[in-house]
Phi, psi and omega in degrees: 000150186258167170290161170208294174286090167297039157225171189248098206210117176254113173181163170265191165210110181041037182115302169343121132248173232225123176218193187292324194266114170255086173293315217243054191275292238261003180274302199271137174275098183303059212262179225262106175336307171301345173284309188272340147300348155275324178292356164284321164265038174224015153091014188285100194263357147351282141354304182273330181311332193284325209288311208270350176285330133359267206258002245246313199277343175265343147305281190344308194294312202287310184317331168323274184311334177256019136273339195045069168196102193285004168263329171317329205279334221260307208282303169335331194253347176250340176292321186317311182274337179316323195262332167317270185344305183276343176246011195299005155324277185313347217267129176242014168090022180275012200186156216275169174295336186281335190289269148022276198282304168322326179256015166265318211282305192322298215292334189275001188242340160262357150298321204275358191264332187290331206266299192289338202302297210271034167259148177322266201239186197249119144342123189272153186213138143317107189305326157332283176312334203195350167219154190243143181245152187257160180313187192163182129318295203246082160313075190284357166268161171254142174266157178200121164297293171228105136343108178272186189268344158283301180323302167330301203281300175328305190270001115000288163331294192262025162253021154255308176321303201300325188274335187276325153314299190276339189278003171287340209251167215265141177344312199297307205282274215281037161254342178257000158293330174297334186255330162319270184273243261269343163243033175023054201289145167306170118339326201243340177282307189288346158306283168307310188310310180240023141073026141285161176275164200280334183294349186254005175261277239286335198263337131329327152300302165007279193273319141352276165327285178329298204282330179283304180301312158299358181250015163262293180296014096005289197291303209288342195085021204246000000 
């Protein structure tokens, strides 16, 4: 069986397994997503392995970030490529494969959130541990060279405030802030993804935006 899935999730894809370690990276030639998605439809499963080690960590985040739950994160990202796998027929090239692949993750992630509404709390995770934040607008990390143990503790402090902010905020608004400031999707991409118009992502980033700075300022007492 091959490694396929850097998450720790037990399941297949056509034989594939999906496992924690992406051990085997450094095998595959990352060649240009339209290549490898023909080879995918010439039945090359080789191909879908490159596709998902390739894109596999930046689903994660984004899935992450809108349940703030890493096993929920795990499994949304593996139903996500399940469904990549079975429909990679349809995917016709009007839109990039991440675009694409992205916007399976967004719609399997807002099932999970429909499915998930009525629990007491979410399991807390380290914004450390599992997401990497990408440019943006909206810096949510602190620099520290060397970090002393209070600081260490301060900044713990404000990426848990920071998460309890998006996780607060109503789908609509924390799904283009996620794509937006922390994975740094165009307009024109987060358009498609969420088959909206652009004046209705900016003025939804907007208030995204709004609503995080007053509610960190909030948090902060300030």
């Amino acid at each position: 069986m091959k490694k396929l899935l850097e998450l720790p999730y037990n399941g297949t894809i056509s034989g594939i397994t999906l496992s924690k370690y992406m051990s085997e990276k450094e095998k595959y030639n990352l060649d240009d997503d339209n290549e490898l998605v023909c080879r995918c439809k010439r039945g090359e499963l080789d191909a879908f392995e490159a596709l998902v080690i390739k894109h596999q960590k930046k689903m994660f985040n984004i899935a992450f970030r809108m349940v703030n739950n890493y096993e929920d994160a795990c499994e949304i990202v593996q139903d996500a490529f399940f469904s990549a796998y079975k429909g990679i027929e349809s995917f016709e090239k009007r839109s990039s494969f991440s675009t694409w692949l992205c916007t399976i993750v967004m719609n399997t992630s807002r099932n999970r959130l429909q499915q998930i509404k009525s629990a007491a709390q979410h399991e807390q995770f380290s914004l450390d541990d599992h997401v990497s934040t990408e440019d943006g607008s909206i810096r949510f990390e602190l620099a520290s060279d060397c970090p002393t143990a209070e600081e260490q503790l301060e900044k713990k402090e404000m990426q848990k405030r920071v998460q309890t902010c998006i996780e607060t905020l109503e789908t609509e608004f924390k799904e283009v802030l996620i794509l937006r400031d922390i994975q740094g999707f165009s307009y024109d991409e987060i358009s498609d993804m969420l088959s909206i118009a652009q004046g209705t992502l900016k003025s939804r980033l907007f208030r995204a935006r709004e609503y995080m700075k007053k509610c960190l300022l909030k948090a902060l007492g300030e």
